[in-house]
Backbone bond lengths (Angstrom), bond angles and torsions (degrees), N, CA, C in turn:
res aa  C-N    CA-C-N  psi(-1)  N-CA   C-N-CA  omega(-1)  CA-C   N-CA-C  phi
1 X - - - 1.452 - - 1.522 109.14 -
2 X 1.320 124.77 124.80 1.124 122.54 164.78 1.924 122.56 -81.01
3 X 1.425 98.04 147.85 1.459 120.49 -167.50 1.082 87.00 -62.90
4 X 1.634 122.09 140.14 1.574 137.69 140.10 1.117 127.99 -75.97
5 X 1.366 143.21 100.26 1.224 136.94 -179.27 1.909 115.57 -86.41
6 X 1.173 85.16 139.06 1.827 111.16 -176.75 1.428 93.56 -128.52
7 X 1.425 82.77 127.86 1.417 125.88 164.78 1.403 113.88 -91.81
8 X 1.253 128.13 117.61 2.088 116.69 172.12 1.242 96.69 -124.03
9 X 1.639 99.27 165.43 1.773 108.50 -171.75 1.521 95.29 -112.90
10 X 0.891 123.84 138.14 1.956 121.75 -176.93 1.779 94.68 -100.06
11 X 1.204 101.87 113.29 1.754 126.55 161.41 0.871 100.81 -118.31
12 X 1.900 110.64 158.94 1.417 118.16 140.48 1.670 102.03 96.43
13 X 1.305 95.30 -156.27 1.400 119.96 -177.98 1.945 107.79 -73.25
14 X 1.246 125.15 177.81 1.665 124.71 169.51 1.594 87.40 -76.96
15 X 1.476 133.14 -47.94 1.582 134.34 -157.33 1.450 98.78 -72.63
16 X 0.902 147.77 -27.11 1.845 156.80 -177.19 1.879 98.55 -79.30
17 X 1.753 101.00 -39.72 1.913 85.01 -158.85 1.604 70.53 -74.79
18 X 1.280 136.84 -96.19 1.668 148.77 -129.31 1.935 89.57 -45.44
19 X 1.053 112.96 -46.34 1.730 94.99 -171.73 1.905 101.23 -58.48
20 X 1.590 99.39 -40.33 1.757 88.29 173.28 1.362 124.15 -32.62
21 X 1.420 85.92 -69.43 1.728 92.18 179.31 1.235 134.38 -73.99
22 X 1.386 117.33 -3.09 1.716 121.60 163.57 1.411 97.02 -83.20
23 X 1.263 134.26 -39.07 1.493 116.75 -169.84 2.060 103.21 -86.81
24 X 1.181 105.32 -10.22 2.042 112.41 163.28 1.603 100.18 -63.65
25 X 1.307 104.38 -58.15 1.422 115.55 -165.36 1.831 99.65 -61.12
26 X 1.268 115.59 -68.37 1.405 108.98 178.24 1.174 125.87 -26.46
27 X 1.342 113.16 -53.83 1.442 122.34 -178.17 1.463 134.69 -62.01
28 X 1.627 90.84 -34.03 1.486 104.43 174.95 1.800 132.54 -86.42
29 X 1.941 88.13 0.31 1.324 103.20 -178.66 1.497 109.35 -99.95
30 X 1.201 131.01 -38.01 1.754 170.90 -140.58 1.653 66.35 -81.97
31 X 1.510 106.73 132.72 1.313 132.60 -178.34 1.570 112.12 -112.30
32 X 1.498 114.24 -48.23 1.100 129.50 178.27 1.748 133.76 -130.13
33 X 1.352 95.36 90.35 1.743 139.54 31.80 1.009 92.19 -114.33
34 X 1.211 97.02 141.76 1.427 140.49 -174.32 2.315 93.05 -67.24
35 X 1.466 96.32 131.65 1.734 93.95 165.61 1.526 108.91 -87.48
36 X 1.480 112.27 148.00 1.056 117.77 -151.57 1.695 81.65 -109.58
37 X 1.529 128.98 -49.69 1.544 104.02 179.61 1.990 84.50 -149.04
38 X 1.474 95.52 134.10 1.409 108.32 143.72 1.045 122.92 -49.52
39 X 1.336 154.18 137.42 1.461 151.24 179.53 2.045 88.25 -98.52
40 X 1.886 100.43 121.83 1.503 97.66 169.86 1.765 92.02 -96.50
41 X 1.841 89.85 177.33 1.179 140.61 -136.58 1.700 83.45 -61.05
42 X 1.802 120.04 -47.42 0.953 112.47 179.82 2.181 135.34 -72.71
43 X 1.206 78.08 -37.87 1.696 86.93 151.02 0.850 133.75 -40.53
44 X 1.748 123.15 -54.58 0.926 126.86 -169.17 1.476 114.02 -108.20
45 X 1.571 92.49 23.37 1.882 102.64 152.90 1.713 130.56 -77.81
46 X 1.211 85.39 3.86 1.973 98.67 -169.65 1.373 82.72 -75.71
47 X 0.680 133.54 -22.60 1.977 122.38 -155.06 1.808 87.88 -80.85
48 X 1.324 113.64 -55.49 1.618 110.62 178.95 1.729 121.56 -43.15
49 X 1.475 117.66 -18.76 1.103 113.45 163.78 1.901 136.54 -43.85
50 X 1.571 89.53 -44.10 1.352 104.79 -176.09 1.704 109.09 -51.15
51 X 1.101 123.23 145.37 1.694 123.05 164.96 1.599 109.86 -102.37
52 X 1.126 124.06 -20.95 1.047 142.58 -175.11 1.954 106.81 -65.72
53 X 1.106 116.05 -60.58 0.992 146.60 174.60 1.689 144.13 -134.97
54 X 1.546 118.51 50.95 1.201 125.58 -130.52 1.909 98.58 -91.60
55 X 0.911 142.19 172.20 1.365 138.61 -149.13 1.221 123.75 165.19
56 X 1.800 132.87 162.85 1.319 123.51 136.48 1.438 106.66 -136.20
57 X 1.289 108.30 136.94 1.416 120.66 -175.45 1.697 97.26 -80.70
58 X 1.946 96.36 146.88 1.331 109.92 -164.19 1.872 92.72 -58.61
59 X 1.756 112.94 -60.71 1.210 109.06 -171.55 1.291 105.29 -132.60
60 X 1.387 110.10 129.77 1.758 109.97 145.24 1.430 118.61 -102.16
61 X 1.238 105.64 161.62 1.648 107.81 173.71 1.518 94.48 -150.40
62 X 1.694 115.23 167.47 1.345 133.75 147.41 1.359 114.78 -106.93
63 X 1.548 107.59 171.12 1.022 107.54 156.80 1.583 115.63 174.82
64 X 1.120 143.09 176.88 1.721 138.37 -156.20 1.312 91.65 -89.07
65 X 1.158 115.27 152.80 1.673 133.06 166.54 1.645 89.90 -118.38
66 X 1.407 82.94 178.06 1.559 104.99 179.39 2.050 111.14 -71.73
67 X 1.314 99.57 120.68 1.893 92.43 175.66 1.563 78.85 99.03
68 X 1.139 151.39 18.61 1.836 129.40 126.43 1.910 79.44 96.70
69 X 1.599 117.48 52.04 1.539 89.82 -169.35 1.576 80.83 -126.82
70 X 1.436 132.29 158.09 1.231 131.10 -164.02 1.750 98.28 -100.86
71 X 1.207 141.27 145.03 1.312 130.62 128.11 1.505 137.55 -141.81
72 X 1.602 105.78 168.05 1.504 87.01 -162.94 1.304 105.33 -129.16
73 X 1.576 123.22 179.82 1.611 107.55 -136.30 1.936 74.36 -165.26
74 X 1.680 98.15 136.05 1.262 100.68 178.82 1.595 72.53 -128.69
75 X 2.034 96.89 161.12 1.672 106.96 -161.70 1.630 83.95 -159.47
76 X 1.485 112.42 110.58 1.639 127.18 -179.46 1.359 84.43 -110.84
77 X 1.629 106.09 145.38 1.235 141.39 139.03 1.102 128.90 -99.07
78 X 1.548 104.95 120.21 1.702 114.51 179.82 1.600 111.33 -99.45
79 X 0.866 93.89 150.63 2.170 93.02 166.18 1.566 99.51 -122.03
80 X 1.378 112.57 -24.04 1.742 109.70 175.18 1.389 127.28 -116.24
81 X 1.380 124.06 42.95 1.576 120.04 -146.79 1.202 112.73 -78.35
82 X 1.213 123.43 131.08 1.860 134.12 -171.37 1.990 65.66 -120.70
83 X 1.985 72.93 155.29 1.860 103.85 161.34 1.585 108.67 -73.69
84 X 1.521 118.52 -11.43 1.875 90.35 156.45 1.312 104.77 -98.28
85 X 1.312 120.71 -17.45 2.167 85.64 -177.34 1.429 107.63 -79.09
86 X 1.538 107.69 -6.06 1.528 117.93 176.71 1.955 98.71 -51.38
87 X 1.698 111.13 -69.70 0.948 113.15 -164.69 1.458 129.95 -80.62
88 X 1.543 94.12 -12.05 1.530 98.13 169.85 1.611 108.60 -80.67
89 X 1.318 129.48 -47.19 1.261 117.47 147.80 1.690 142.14 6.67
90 X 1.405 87.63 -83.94 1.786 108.92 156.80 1.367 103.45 -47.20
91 X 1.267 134.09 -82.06 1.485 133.55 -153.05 1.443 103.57 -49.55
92 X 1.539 116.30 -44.69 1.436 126.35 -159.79 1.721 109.61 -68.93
93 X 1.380 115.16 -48.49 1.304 104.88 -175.04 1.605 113.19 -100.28
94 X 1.482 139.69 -18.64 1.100 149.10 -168.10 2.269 89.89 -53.41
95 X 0.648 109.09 53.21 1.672 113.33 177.71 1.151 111.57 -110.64
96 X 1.690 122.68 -161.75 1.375 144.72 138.79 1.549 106.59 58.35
97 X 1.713 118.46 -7.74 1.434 111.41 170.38 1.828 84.88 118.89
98 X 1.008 137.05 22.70 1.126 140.06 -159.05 1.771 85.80 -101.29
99 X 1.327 113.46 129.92 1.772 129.73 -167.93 1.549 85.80 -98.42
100 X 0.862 125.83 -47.19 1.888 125.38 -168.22 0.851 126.09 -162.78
101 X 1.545 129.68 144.15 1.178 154.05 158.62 1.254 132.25 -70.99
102 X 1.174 140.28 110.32 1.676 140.97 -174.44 1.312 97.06 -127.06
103 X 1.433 123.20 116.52 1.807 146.86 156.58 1.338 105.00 -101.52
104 X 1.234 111.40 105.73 1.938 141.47 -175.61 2.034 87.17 -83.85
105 X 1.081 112.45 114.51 1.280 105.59 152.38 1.673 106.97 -106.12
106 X 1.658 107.18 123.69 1.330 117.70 160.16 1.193 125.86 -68.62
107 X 1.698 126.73 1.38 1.509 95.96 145.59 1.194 124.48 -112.66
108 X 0.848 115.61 56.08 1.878 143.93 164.14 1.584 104.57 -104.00
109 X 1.258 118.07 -33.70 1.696 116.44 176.84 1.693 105.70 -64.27
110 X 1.258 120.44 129.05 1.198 127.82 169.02 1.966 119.38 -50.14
111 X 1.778 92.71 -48.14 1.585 74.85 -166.63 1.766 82.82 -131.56
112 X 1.379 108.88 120.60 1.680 114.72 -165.34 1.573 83.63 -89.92
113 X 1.148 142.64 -27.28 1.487 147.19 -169.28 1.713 110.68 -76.40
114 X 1.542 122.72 -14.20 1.486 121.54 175.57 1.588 100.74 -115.63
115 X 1.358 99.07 118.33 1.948 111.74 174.79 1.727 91.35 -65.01
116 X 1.194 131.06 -39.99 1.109 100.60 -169.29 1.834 110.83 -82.31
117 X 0.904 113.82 15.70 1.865 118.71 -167.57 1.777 101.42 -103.10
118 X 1.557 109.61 -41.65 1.559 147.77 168.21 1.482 93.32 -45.15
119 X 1.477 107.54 -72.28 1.331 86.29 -158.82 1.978 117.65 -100.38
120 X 1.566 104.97 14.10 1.555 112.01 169.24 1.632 83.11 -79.29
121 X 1.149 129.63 -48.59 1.845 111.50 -176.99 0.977 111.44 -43.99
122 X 1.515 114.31 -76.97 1.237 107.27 -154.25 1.674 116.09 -66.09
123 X 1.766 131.14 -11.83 1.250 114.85 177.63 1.571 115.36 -93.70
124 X 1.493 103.58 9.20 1.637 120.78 177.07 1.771 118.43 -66.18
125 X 1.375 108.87 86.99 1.509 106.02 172.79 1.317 96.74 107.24
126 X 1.505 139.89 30.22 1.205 152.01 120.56 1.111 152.88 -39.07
127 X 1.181 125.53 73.63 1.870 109.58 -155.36 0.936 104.37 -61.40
């Protein structure tokens, strides 16, 4: 089997980068369904275009649905979520062909202190 390499961008808090990369890592291991592409760091610079709302989402990915149909899925991590970064959120990445939006608030995770608890949250309710 060849190694997958992940690339992560370090924002934020130390608790924001490591949930990044447990929910990178999840995704890229998760067989069924299988992700079809991580979106890297530069890809998912199109989103910074906007002036309106300019940004980079923690993760996008693709990947096959059922019937050969592609979709793609942007996935923010909050450590402070108010109902506006909730909704500015939504507005900001729902772009580029992007099917959905998922904002993980970590303090909704029971135990922020177990990587493995971290990252059953955040891949909980993921297509």
């Amino acid at each position: 089997m060849i190694r997958q390499e992940i690339k992560l961008t370090i924002e934020g808090d130390p608790e924001h980068a490591v949930a990044n990369g447990l929910l990178a890592i999840g995704l890229a291991m998760r067989r069924h369904p299988r992700v079809k592409e991580l979106w890297s760091l530069s890809r998912r610079e199109q989103f910074l275009q906007y002036t309106e709302y300019p940004g980079l989402p923690d993760c996008v990915y693709t990947q096959m649905e059922e019937h050969g149909h592609l979709r793609t899925y942007a996935v923010e991590i909050e450590t402070n979520l108010t109902l506006k970064n909730f909704d500015k959120k939504q507005m900001q990445f729902k772009r580029f062909g992007v099917n959905e939006v998922y904002i993980k608030d970590l303090k909704k995770c029971e135990d922020r202190t177990n990587w493995v608890k971290v990252q059953s949250f955040l891949m909980e309710g993921l297509p």
